[in-house]
C-alpha positions as CSV (number, residue, x, y, z in Angstrom):
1,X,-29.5,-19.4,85.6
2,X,-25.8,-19.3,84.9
3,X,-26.0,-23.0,84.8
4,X,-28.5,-23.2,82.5
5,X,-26.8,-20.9,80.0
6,X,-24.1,-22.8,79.1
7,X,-26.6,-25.4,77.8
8,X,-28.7,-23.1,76.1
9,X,-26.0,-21.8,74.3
10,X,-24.9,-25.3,73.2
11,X,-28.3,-25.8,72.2
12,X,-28.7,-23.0,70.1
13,X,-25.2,-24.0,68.5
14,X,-26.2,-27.6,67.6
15,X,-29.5,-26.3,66.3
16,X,-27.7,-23.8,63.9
17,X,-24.7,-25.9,62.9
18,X,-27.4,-28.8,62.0
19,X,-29.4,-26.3,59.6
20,X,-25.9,-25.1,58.2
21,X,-25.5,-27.4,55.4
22,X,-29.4,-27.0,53.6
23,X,-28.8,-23.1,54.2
24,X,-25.1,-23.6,52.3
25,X,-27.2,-25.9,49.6
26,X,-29.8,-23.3,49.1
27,X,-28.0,-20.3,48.9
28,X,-25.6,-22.4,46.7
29,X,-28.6,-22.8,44.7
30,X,-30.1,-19.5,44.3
31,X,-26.4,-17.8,43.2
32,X,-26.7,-16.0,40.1
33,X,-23.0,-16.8,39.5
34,X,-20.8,-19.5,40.6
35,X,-20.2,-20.2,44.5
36,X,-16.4,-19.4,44.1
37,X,-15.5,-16.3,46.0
38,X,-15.1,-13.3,44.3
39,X,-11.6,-11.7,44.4
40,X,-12.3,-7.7,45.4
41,X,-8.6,-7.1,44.0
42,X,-6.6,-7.7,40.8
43,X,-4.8,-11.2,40.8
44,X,-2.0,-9.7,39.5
45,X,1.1,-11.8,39.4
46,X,4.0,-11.7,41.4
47,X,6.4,-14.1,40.1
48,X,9.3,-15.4,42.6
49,X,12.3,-14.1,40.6
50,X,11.4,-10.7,42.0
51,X,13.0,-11.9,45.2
52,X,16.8,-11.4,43.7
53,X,18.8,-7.9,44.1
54,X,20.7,-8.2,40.7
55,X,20.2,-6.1,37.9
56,X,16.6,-5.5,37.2
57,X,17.0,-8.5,40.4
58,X,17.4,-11.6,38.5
59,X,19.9,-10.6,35.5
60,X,23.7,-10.8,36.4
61,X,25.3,-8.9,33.6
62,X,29.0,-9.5,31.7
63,X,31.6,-6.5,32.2
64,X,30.8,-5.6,28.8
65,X,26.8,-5.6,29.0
66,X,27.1,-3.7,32.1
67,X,29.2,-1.0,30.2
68,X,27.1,-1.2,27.3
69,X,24.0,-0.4,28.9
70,X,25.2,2.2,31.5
71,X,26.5,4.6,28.6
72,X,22.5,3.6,26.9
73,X,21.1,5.0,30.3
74,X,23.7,7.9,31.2
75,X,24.1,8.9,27.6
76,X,21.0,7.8,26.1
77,X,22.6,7.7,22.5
78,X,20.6,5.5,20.2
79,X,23.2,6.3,17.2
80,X,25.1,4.0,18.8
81,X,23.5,0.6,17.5
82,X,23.9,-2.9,17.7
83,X,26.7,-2.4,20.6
84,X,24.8,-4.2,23.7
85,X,23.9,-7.3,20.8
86,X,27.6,-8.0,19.8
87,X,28.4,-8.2,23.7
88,X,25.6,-10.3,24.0
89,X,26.5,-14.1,22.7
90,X,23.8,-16.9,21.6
91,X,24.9,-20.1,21.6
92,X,26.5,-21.9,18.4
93,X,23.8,-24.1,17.0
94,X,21.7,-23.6,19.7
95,X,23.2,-26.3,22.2
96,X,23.3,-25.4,26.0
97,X,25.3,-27.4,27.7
98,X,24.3,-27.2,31.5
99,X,25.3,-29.5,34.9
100,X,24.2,-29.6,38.5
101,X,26.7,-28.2,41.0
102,X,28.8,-30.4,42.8
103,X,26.8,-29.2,46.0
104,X,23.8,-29.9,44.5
105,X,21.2,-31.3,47.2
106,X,20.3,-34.7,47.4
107,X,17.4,-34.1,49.8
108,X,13.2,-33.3,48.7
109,X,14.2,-30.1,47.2
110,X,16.9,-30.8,45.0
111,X,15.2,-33.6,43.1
112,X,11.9,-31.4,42.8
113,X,14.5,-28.7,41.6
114,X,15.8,-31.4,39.1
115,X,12.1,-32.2,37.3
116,X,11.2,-28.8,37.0
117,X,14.1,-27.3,35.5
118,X,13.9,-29.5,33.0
119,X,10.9,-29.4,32.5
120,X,11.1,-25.3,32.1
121,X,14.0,-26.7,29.4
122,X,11.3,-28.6,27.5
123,X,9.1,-25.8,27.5
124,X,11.8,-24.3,25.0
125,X,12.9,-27.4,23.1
126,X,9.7,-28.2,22.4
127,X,8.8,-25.2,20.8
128,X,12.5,-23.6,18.9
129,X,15.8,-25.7,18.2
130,X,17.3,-24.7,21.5
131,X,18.9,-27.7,22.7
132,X,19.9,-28.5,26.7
133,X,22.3,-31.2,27.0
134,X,23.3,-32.1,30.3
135,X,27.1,-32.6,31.3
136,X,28.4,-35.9,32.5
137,X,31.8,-37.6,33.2
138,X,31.4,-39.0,30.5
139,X,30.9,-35.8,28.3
140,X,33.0,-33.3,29.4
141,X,32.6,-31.4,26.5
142,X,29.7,-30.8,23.9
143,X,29.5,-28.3,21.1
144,X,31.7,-25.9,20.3
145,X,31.4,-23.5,22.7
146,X,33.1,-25.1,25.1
147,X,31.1,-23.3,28.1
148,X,29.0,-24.6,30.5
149,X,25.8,-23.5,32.7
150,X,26.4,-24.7,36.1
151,X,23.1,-24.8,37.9
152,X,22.7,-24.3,41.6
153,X,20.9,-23.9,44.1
154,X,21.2,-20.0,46.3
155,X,19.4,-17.4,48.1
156,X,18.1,-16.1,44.9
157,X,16.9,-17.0,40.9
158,X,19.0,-15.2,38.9
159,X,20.9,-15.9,35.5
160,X,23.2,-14.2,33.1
161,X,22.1,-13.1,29.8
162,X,23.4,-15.4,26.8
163,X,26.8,-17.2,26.7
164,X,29.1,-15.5,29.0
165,X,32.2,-13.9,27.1
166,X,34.4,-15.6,28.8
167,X,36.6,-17.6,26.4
168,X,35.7,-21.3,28.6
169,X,34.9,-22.8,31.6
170,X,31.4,-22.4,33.8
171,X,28.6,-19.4,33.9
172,X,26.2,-20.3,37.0
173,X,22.7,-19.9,36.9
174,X,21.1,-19.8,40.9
175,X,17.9,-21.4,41.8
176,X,16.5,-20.2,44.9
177,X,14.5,-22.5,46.3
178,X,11.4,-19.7,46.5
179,X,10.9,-20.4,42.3
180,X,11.8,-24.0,42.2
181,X,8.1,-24.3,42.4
182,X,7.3,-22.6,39.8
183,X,8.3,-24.1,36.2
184,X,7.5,-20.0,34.8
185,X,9.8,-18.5,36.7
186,X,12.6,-21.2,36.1
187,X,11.4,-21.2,32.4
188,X,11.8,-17.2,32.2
189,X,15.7,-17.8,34.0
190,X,15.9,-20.1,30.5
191,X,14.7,-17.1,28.7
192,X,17.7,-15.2,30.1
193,X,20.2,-17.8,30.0
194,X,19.3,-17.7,25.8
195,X,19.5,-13.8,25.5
196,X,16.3,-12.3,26.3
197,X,16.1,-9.1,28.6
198,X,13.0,-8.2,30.2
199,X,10.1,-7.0,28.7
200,X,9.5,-4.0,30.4
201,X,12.6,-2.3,29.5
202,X,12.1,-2.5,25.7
203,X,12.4,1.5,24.7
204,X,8.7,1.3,23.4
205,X,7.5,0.3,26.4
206,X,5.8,4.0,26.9
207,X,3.0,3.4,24.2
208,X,1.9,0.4,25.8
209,X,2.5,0.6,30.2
210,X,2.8,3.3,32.3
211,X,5.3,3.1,35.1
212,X,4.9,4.7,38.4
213,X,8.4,5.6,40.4
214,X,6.9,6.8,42.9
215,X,5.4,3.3,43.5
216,X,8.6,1.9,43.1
217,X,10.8,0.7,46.4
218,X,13.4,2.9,47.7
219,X,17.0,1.7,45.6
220,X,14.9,-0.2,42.9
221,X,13.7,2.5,40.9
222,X,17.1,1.5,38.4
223,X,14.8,-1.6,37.6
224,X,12.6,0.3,35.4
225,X,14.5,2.3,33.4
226,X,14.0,1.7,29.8
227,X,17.0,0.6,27.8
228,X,18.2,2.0,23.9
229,X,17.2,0.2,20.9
230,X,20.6,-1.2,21.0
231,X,19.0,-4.4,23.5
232,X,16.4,-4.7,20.9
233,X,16.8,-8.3,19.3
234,X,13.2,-9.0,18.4
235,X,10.8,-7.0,15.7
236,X,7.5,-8.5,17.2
237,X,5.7,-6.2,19.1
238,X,5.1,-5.5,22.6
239,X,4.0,-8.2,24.7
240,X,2.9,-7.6,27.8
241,X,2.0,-11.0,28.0
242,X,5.6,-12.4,27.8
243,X,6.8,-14.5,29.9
244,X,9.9,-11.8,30.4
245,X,7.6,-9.4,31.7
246,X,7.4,-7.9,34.8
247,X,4.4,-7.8,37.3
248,X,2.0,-5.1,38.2
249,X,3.5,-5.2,41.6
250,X,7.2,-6.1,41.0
251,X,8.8,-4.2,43.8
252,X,6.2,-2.4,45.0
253,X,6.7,0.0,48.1
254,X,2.6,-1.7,49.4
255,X,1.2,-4.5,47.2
256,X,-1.2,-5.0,49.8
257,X,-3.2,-1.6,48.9
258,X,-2.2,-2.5,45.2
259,X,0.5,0.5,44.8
260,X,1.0,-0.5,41.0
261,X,4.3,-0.2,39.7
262,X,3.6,-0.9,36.2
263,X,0.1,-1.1,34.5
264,X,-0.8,-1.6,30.8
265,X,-2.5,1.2,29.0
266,X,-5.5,-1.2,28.3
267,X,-6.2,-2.3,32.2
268,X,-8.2,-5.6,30.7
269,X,-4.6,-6.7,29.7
270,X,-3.8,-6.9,33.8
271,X,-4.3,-10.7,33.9
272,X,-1.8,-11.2,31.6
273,X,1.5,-8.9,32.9
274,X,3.6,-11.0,34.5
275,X,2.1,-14.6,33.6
276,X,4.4,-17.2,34.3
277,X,2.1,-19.8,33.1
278,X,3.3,-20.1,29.8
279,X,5.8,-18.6,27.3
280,X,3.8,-16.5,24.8
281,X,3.4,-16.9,21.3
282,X,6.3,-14.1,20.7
283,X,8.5,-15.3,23.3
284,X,8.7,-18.5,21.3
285,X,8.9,-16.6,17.6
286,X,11.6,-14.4,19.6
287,X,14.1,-17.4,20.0
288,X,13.2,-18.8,17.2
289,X,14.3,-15.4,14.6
290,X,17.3,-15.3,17.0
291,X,18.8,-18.3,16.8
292,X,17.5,-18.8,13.2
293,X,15.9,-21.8,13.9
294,X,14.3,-22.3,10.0
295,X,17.4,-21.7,8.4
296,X,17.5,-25.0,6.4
297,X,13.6,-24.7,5.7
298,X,12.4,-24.0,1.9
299,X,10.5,-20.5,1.5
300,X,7.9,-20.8,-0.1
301,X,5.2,-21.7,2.9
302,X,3.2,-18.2,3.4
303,X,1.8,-18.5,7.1
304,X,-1.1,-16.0,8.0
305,X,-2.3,-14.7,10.9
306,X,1.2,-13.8,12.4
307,X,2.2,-17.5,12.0
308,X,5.9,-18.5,11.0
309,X,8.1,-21.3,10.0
310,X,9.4,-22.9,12.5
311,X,11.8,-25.5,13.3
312,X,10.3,-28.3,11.6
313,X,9.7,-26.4,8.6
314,X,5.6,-26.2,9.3
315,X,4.1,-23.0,10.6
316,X,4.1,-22.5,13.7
317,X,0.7,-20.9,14.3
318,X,-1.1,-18.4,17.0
319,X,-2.5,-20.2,19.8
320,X,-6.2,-21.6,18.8
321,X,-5.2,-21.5,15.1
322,X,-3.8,-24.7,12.8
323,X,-3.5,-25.7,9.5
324,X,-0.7,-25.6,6.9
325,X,-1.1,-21.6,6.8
326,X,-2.7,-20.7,10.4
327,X,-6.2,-20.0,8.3
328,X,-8.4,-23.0,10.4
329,X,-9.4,-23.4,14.4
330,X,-7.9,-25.8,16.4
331,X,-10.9,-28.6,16.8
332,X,-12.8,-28.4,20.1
333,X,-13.9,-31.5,21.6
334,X,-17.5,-29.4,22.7
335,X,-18.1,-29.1,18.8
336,X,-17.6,-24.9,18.8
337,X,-15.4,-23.0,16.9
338,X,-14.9,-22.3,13.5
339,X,-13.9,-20.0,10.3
340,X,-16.5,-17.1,9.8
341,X,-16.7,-15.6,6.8
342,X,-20.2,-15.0,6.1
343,X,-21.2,-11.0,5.6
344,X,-22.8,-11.0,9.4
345,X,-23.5,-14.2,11.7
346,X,-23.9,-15.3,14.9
347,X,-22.2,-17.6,17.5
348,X,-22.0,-19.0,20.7
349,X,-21.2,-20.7,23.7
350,X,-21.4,-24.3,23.3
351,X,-24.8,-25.5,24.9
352,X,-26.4,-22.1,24.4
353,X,-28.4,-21.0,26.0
354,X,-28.0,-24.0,28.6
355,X,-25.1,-23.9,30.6
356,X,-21.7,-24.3,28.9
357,X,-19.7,-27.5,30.1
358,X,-16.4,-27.7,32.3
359,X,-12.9,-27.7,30.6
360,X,-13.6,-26.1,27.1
361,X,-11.6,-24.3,24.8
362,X,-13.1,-22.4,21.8
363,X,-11.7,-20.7,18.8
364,X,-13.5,-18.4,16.1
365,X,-11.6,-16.6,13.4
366,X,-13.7,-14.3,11.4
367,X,-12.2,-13.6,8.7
368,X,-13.5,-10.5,6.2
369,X,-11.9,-9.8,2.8
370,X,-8.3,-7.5,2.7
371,X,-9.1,-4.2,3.5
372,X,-12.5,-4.8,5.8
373,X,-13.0,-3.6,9.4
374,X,-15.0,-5.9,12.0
375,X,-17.6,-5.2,14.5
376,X,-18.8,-7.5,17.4
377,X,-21.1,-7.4,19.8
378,X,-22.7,-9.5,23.0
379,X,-26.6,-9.3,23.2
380,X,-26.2,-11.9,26.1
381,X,-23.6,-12.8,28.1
382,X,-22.8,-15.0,31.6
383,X,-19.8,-16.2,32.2
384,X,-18.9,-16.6,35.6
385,X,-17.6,-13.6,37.5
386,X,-14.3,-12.4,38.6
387,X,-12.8,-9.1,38.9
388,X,-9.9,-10.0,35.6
389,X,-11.5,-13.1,34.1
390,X,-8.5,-15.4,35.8
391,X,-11.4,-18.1,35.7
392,X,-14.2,-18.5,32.4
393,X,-13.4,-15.6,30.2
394,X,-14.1,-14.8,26.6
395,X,-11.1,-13.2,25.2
396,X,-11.5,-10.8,21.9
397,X,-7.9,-10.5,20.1
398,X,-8.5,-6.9,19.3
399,X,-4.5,-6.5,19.0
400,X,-4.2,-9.2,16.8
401,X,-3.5,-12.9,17.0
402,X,-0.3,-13.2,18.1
403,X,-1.3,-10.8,21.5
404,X,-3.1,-11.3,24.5
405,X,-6.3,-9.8,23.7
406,X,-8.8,-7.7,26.5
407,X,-10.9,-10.1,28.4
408,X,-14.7,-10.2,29.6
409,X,-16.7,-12.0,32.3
410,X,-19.9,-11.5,34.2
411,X,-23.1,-10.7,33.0
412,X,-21.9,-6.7,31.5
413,X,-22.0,-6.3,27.8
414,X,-19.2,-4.7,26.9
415,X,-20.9,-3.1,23.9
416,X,-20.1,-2.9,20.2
417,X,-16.1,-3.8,19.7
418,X,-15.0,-2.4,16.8
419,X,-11.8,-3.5,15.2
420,X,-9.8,-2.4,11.8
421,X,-8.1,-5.8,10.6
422,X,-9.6,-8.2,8.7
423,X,-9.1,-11.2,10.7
424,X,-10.7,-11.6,14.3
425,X,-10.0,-14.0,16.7
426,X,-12.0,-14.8,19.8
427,X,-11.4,-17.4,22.3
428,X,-14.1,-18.6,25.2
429,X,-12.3,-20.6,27.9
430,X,-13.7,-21.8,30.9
431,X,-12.0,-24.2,33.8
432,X,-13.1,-27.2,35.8
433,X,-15.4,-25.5,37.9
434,X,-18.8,-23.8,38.3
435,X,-20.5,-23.1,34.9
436,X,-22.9,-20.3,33.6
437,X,-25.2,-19.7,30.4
438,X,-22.5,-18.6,28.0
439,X,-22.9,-16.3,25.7
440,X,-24.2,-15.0,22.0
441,X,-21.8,-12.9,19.8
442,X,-23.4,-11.2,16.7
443,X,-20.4,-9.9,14.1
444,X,-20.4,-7.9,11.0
445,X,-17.8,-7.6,8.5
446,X,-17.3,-3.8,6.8
């Protein structure tokens, strides 16, 4: 008998594993959603730069910033305004002169290092009139500001903020090689290097996160402390989908049981806090109002919808909006999408109420007359399912066009949205993978 059972079991095995692949097919079949596995947890992000111990672990600040910003936390006097900016230098005309360390490695990592931080440098050229112009031999000095960011790879990612005061010479900007895969992180290191502070720290963070301290690692709890409005360089609004923001779980004592450190007031915002997939829409107008990037531009363009002039004189417009004023969609190659400004409508998914396709982006701006409130709803909706819409999603801009707005997923409704501007914007989205029946909005304008 204990011969045999070796053999039975082998049978049994080659029986099962030969049936494996119609069971996989039919159950692949009969899934009300898509096959992808559904995360139980948040994916909240957890960018590399967290890895650094400077301040707020990635910022290494002048002598005078540092002064500056202790008396805004030990004093907490806000009379005193404008202080922390004059210590904090932009660049003249916008040109950052950088270099690659002498010791740079001419191995895998340092040409990987190489593409993507300039390709984290294109993120910003491309979108202000910041300027990175690399130092040769042959060009020992460019611009007027004689300084120069020496880039290099250390044990950590970590940058200062703005020009250094120093009257010439080098200001060094580390790569670790834990964010060198990560164009985000080595983009948000750019954000620093051209004068932005983190996010988080903004003094009116309190109306739109909530930290938790007692969350927070021993010795890190300095990290989160909010600074005066004497740091404040911007008048957008809070964006906790900046690319300067921290993470849900930036230095958390137990990320694994999801010991938040920071959340947004509004949890559907969650996906967004601590992107690093793109800079946002105010990170971008943020540089732009700094380093007055439309200085030599006419006035008398009037962009709506948030939009703004930017560097080549056009508006620069809300992502999913175009046009010379921001007032059409961006063309969708499904055909969906559009300007609504009937009384009450209806719209869809494209393919409704079939399956939508792969790959599709769609923008809908409904627009009401000044003064008028809008109300939305979802008689039907199935989009495929994840815990924060990372995947598909329909995203309602209830805080406006230029902000990440809540989004929704699944097959929930979640009921009549109600909101009190007169311009809406909604986005569907969906990825390369796995597609449901969509969805029907119906909208009325008040």
């Amino acid at each position: 008998m204990k011969t045999l059972l070796p053999l039975l079991v082998f049978v049994l095995c080659l029986s099962w594993t030969t049936s494996l692949p119609s069971l996989l097919s039919d159950y692949l079949k009969n899934l009300p959603h898509s096959p992808r596995p559904l995360r139980k947890e948040l994916n909240v992000h957890r960018p590399p730069e967290e890895e650094g111990t400077a301040f707020e672990s990635d910022i290494i600040l002048s002598p005078e910033q540092a002064n500056e910003i202790a008396k805004e936390v030990l004093i907490g006097n806000r009379k005193r305004r404008q202080t922390v900016q004059q210590v904090t230098k932009i660049w003249p005309n916008g040109i950052i002169v950088y270099r690659y360390d002498d010791q740079w490695p001419n191995n895998q990592l340092g040409n990987l290092a190489k593409t993507n931080i300039e390709k984290a440098m294109k993120l910003w050229e491309d979108t202000t009139c910041l300027r990175f112009i690399r130092q040769t031999p042959n060009t020992p000095r460019i611009g007027i500001s004689g300084k120069v960011v020496n880039i290099f790879v250390g044990t950590m990612c970590q940058s200062k903020i703005g020009m250094s005061s120093l009257s010439y010479g080098f200001q060094d900007l580390e790569i670790a090689p834990y964010c060198v895969k990560q164009i985000g992180s080595l983009a948000h290191e750019f954000g620093h290097v051209a004068g932005m502070f983190h996010e988080h720290s903004r003094p009116d963070r309190d109306s739109n996160i909530t930290v938790y301290l007692d969350n927070v690692t021993t010795g890190k709890q300095q990290y989160f402390k909010k600074h005066g409005t004497d740091t404040e360089r911007t008048n957008e609004p809070y964006d906790i989908g900046s690319v300067m923001h921290y993470g849900p779980l930036f230095f958390s004592k137990d990320a694994n049981a999801n010991k938040y450190t920071l959340q947004p007031h509004d949890r559907r915002l969650m996906a967004a806090m601590g992107q690093r997939a793109h800079l946002s829409f105010t990170d971008i107008k943020t540089i732009n109002d700094l380093y007055d990037c439309n200085k030599n531009c006419p006035r008398g363009l009037q962009c709506k919808h948030g939009g703004y002039i930017g560097p080549n004189c056009a508006c620069t417009c809300p992502l999913g909006l175009t046009g010379r004023e921001c007032t059409q969609v961006v063309h969708s190659s499904s055909g969906c999408g559009g300007v609504l400004t009937g009384s009450s409508g209806k719209f869809s998914s494209p393919g409704y109420p079939q399956k939508y396709p792969i790959s599709t982006s769609c923008t809908w701006l409904i627009q009401g007359r000044a003064g008028s409130s809008i109300s939305l709803k979802f008689p039907s909706l199935d989009i495929e399912q994840d815990v924060n819409c990372f995947y598909d999603h329909l995203e309602v801009k209830t805080y406006g066009p230029t902000l990440e707005g809540p989004r929704y997923c699944g097959n929930t409704s979640p009921g009549e949205i109600r909101y009190n501007g007169n311009a809406l914007v909604v986005k569907f989205v969906s990825d390369q993978q796995y597609t449901n029946y969509g969805f029907e909005a119906q909208y009325s304008i008040h």
